[in-house]
C-alpha positions in Angstrom: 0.0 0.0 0.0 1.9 3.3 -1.4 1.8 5.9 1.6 -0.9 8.2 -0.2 -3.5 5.0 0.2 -2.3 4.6 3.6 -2.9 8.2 4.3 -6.2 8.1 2.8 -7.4 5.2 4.8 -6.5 6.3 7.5 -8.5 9.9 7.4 -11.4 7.9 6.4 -11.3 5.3 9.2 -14.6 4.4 10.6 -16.7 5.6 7.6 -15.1 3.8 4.8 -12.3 1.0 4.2 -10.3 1.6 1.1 -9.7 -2.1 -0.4 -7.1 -1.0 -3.6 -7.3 1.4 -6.9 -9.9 0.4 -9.6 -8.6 4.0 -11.9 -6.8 7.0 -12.4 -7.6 10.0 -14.6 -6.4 12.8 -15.9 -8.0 14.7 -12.5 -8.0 11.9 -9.4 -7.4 8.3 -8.4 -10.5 6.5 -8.1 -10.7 3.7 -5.2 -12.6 0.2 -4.4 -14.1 1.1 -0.7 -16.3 -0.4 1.7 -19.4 1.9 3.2 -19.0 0.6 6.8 -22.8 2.2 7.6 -24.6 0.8 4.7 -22.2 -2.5 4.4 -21.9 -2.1 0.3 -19.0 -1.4 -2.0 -18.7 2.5 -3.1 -16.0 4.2 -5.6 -14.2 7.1 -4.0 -12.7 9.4 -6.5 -9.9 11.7 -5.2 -8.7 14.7 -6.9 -5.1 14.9 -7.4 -2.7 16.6 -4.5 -2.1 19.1 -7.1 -5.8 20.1 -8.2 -6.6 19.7 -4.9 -3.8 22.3 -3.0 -5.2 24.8 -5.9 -9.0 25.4 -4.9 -11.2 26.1 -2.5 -12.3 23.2 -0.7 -15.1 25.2 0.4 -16.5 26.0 -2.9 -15.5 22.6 -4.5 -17.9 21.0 -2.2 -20.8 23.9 -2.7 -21.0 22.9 -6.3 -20.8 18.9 -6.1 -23.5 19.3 -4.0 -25.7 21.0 -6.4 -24.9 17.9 -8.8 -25.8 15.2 -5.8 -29.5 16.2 -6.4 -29.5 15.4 -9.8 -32.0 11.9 -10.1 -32.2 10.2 -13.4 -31.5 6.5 -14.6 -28.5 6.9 -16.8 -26.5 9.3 -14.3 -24.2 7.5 -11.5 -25.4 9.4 -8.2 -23.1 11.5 -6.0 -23.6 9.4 -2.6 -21.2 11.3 -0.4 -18.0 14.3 -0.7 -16.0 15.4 1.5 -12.4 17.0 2.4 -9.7 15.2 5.0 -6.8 15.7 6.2 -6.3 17.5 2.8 -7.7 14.9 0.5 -10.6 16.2 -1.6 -13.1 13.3 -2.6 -16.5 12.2 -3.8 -18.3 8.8 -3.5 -20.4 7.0 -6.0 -22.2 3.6 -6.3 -19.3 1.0 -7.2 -21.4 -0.3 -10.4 -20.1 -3.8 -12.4 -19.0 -3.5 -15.9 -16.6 -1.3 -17.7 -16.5 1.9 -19.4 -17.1 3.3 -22.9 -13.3 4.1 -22.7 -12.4 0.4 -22.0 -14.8 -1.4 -24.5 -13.2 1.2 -27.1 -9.8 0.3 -26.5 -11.3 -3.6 -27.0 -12.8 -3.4 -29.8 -12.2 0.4 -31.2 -15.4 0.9 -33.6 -18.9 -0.1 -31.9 -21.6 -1.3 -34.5 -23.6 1.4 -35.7 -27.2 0.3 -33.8 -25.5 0.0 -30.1 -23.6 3.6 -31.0 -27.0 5.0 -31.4 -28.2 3.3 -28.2 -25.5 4.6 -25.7 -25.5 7.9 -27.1 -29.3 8.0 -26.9 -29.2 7.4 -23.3 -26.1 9.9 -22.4 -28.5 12.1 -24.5 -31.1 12.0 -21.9 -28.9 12.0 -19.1 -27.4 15.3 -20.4 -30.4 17.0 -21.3 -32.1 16.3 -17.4 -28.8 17.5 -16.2 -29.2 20.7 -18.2 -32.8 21.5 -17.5 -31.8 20.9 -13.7 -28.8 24.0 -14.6 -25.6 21.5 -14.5 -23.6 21.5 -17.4 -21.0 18.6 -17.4 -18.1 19.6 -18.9 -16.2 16.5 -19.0 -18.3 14.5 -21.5 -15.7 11.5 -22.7 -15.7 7.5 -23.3 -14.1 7.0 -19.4 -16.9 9.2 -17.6 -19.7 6.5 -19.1 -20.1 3.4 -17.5 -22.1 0.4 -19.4 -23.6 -1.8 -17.1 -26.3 -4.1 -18.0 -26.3 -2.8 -21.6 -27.4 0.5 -20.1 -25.2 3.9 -20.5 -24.6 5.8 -16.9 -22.9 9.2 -17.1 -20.7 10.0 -14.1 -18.7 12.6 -12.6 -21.5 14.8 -13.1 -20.5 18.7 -11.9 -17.1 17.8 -10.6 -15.3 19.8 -13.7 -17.5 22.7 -12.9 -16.6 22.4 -9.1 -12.9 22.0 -9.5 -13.8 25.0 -12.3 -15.3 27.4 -10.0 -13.2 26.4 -6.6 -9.8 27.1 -8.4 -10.9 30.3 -10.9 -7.7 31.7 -12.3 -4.7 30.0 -10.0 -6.0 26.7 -11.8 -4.6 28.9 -15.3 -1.9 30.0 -13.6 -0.3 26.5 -13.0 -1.4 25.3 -16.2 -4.0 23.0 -15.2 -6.5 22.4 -17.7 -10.2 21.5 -16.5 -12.1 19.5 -19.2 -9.9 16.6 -22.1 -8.7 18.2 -24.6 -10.0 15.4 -27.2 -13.6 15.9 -26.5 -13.8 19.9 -25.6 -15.7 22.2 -27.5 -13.8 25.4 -29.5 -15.3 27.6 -26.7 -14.6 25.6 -23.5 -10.8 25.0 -25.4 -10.4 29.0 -25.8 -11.3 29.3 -22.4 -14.5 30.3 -22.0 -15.9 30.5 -18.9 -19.7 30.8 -19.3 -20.2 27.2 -20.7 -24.0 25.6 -21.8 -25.6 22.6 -22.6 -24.1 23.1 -26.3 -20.5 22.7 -25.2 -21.7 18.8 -23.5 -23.4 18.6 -26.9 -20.4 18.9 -29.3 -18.5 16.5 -26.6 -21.1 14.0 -26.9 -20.7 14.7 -30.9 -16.9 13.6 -30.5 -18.1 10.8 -28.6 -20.1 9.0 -31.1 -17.4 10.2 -34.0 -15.4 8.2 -31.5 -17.2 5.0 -31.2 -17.7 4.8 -35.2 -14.7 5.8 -36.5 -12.2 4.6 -34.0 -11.1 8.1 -32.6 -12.0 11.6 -31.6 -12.4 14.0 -34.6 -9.1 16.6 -34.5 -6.6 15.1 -32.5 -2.9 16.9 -32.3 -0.1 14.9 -30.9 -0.5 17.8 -27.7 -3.5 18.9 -26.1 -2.2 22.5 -27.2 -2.8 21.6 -30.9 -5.8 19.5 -30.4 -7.8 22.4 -29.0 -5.8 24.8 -31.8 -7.3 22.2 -34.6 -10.7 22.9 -32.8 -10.5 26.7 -33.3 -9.6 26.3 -36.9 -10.5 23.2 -38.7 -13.5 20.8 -39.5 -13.7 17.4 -38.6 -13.0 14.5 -41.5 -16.5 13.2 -42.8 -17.1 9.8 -41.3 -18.0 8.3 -44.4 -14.3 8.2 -45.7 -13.7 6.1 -43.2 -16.6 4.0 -42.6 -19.0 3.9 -45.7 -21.9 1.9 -44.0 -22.5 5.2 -41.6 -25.8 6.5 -43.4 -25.2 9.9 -45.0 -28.7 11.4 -43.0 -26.6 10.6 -39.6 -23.4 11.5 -40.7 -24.7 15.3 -41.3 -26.8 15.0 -37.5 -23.4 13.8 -36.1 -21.7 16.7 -38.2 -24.1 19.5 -36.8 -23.5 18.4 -32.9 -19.7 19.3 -34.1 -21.0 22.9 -35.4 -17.7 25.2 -34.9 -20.2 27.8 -33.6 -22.8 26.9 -30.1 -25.9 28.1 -32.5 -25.4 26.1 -35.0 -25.3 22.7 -32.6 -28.6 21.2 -31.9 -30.2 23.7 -28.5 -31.2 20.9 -26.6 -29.2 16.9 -26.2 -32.3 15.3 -26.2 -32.9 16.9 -29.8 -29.6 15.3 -30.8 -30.4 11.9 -29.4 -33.9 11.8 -31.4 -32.1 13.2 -34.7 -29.2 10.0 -34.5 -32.7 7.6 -33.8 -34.3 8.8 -36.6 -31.1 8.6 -39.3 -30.8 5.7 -38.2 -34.2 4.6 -39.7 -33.3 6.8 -42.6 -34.3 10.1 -42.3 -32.9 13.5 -42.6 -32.4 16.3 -39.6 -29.9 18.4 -40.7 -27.6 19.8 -43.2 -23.9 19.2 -43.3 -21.0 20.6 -42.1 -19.1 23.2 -44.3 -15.5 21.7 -44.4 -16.3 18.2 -44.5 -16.1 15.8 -47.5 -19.3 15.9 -49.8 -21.2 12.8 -49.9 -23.2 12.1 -53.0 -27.0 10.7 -51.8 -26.6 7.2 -52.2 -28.5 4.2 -51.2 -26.6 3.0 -48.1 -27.3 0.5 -45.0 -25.9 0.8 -41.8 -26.6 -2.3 -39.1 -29.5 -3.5 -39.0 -31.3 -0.5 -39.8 -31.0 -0.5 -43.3 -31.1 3.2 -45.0 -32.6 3.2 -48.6 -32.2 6.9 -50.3 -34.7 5.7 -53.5 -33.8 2.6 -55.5 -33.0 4.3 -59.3 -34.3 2.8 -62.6 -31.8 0.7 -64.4 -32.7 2.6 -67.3 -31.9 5.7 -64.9 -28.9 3.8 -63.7 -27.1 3.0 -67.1 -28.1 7.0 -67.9 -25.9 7.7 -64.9 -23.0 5.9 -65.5 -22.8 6.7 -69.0 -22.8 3.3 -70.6 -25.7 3.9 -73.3 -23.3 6.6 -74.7 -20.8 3.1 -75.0 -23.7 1.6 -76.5 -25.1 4.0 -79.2 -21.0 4.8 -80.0 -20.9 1.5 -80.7 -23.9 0.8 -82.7 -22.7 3.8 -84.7 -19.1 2.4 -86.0 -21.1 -1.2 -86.7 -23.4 0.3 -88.8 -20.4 1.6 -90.5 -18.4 -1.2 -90.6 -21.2 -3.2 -91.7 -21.6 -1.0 -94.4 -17.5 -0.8 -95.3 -17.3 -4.4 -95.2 -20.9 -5.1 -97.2 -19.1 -3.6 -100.3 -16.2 -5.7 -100.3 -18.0 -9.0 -99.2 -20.0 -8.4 -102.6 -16.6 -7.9 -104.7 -15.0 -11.0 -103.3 -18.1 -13.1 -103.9 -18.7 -13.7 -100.5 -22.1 -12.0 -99.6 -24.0 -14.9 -97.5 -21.6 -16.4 -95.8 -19.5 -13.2 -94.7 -23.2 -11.7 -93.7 -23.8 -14.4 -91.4 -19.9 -13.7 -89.9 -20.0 -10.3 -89.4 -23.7 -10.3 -88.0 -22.7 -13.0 -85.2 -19.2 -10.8 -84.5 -21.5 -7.5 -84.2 -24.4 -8.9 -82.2 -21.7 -10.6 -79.8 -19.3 -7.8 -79.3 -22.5 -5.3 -78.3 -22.8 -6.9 -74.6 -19.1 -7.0 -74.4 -18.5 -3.3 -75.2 -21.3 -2.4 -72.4 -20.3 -4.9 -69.6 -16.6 -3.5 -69.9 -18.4 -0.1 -69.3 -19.6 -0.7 -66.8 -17.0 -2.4 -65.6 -15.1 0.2 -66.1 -17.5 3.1 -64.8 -18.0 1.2 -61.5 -13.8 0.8 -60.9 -13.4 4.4 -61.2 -15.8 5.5 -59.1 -14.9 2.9 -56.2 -11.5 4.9 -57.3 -13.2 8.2 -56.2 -14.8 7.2 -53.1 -11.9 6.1 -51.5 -10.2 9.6 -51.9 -10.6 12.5 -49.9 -9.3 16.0 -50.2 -6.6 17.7 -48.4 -8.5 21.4 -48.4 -5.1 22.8 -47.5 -2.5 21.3 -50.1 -5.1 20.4 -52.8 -3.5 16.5 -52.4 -5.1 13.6 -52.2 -4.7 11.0 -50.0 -6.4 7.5 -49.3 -8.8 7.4 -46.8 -8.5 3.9 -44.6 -11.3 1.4 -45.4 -12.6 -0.2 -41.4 -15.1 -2.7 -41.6 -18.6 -2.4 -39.6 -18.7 -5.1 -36.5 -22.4 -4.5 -37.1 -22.3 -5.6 -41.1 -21.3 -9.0 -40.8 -24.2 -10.5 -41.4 
């Protein structure tokens, strides 16, 4: 047992029993401890020596409790908080499972349906959490537990607490409240006055997250992650995952609006918008900055997304191979003709007829299945490219393959 445990278990003596440490983040050490009252296993988060040494324990504790009233099925409640012998903490219900953070690094892309489904519920979680005036401001894969298939949001208020009980001597030692990979453009500028919009576009990276395989702008530094916030626009998803309908790809590209009003107002709005792309309809507009994506008939898990089912009339129209077809017909009709003049000189009329008639009316399908052929190659060629906005390049875009379209 390191000497900070030791410590720790000791100031707590008689109320809890610290058994060993289930996590650490990027703001506290979370432990495995015994309620001795209640007799049932709790989590104990404690904030590290230096967050804690830089606020007000005072005020810390004033705003966790405001976020230990909040009461809704997919938040993890605040059971207890408190400050000894300098340790500041907060206890929560120790629930079985893992978190979205774990099952990512497992498995890195979730299927398209269960994405929907967690995000739905941290959806609802965020928009009670709003109505009730807490804004998270910590929305990431690690602060969701899944337990039971079910999506519980934790750590509710703390950033806001550690936030407000260190103001500017938090800056000052350059201690940054929030992840850098989820924050929105104004929380990473360092806006203070934060809404519901800011757990919104965190919740946007989220689910770019869990389809794609990472957070949209990543830096190798948290300095040029939030600098790519301020000035970029995320990669569509469908360069790197084509079975993402196009109708949820532009939802999940409005939640990551550069600007607060252009995001959805509300979370619950954003929840209902993924629910209903994913049944194939159409809630917003994209992004500017990201990839165009021609309106396609696409399927995504097993809610299959049909955009309209063209004509194969309308089809070959579109790809171009009549105009294979009537070119061709043209230069056989003046072949024929060509060689009809010399069949007749040489004596050979019937037979060379027959020849040429079999050679034309075989080579027709040939010329229009190599079209095609053709047509289709190139524009798998196109699809798999995406622009580089800033050089003019292109570059390949990597092909993952959807857990969910296996069968």
């Amino acid at each position: 047992m390191s000497d900070q445990t030791a410590r720790l278990s000791e100031s707590l003596a008689g109320r809890y029993t610290i058994e060993r440490i289930i996590g650490r983040g990027g703001m506290g050490t979370v432990y495995l401890a015994v309620d001795e009252k209640h007799h049932r296993q709790v989590a104990i988060k404690v904030l590290l020596p230096d967050i804690a040494i830089s606020i007000s324990a005072k005020r810390f504790l004033r705003e966790i409790e405001i976020a230990a009233h909040l009461a809704h099925p997919n938040i993890l409640p605040l059971l207890d908080s408190g400050h000894a012998d300098g340790f500041l903490y907060h206890v929560t219900p120790f629930m079985e499972g893992e978190t979205l953070g774990d099952r990512l690094r497992r498995e890195r892309q979730l299927p398209i349906v269960d994405t929907v489904r967690i995000a739905r519920e941290v959806a609802d979680a965020l928009d009670y959490a709003h109505s009730e005036g807490v804004i998270h401001r910590d929305v990431k894969p690690e602060n969701i537990m899944l337990t039971r298939r079910h999506a519980l949001v934790a750590d509710f208020g703390v950033a806001r607490a550690i936030d407000i009980g260190g103001g500017e001597k938090l800056t000052q030692t350059g201690i940054i409240v929030g992840t850098p990979a989820y924050m929105s453009p104004e929380q990473a500028s360092g806006e203070r006055n934060l809404d519901g919009r800011s757990d919104i576009y965190a919740l946007g990276c989220v689910v770019y997250e869990m389809l794609c395989g990472e957070p949209p702008l990543v830096g190798r530094t948290s300095m040029t992650t939030m600098a790519r916030r301020l000035s970029e626009h995320p990669q569509s998803l469908r360069v790197v995952r084509e079975s993402i309908p196009v109708s949820m790809e532009h939802v999940i590209c409005k939640a990551l609006s550069r600007l607060p009003a252009d995001r959805f107002s509300r979370a619950q709005e954003f929840g209902d918008a993924l629910a209903v792309s994913l049944s194939g309809g159409t809630m917003a507009t994209p992004m500017p900055g990201t990839v165009p994506v021609l309106p396609v008939a696409v399927v995504g898990g097993p809610g299959p997304v049909t955009l309209g089912k063209p004509s194969f009339w309308t089809e070959l129209k579109r790809r171009k191979v009549y105009s294979v077809g009537a070119l061709y017909i043209a230069v056989a009709f003046a072949f024929f003709s060509f060689a009809a003049d010399i069949l007749v000189s040489w004596g050979l009329t019937d037979a060379g007829m027959r020849l040429i008639t079999i050679v034309a009316a075989a080579g027709f399908p040939v010329a229009l299945f190599l079209a095609w052929v053709f047509e289709i190659t190139s524009e798998g060629i196109r699809r798999t490219q995406s622009i580089d906005t800033r050089s003019g390049r292109f570059r390949r875009a990597k092909r993952q393959k959807d857990p969910s379209d296996r069968h």
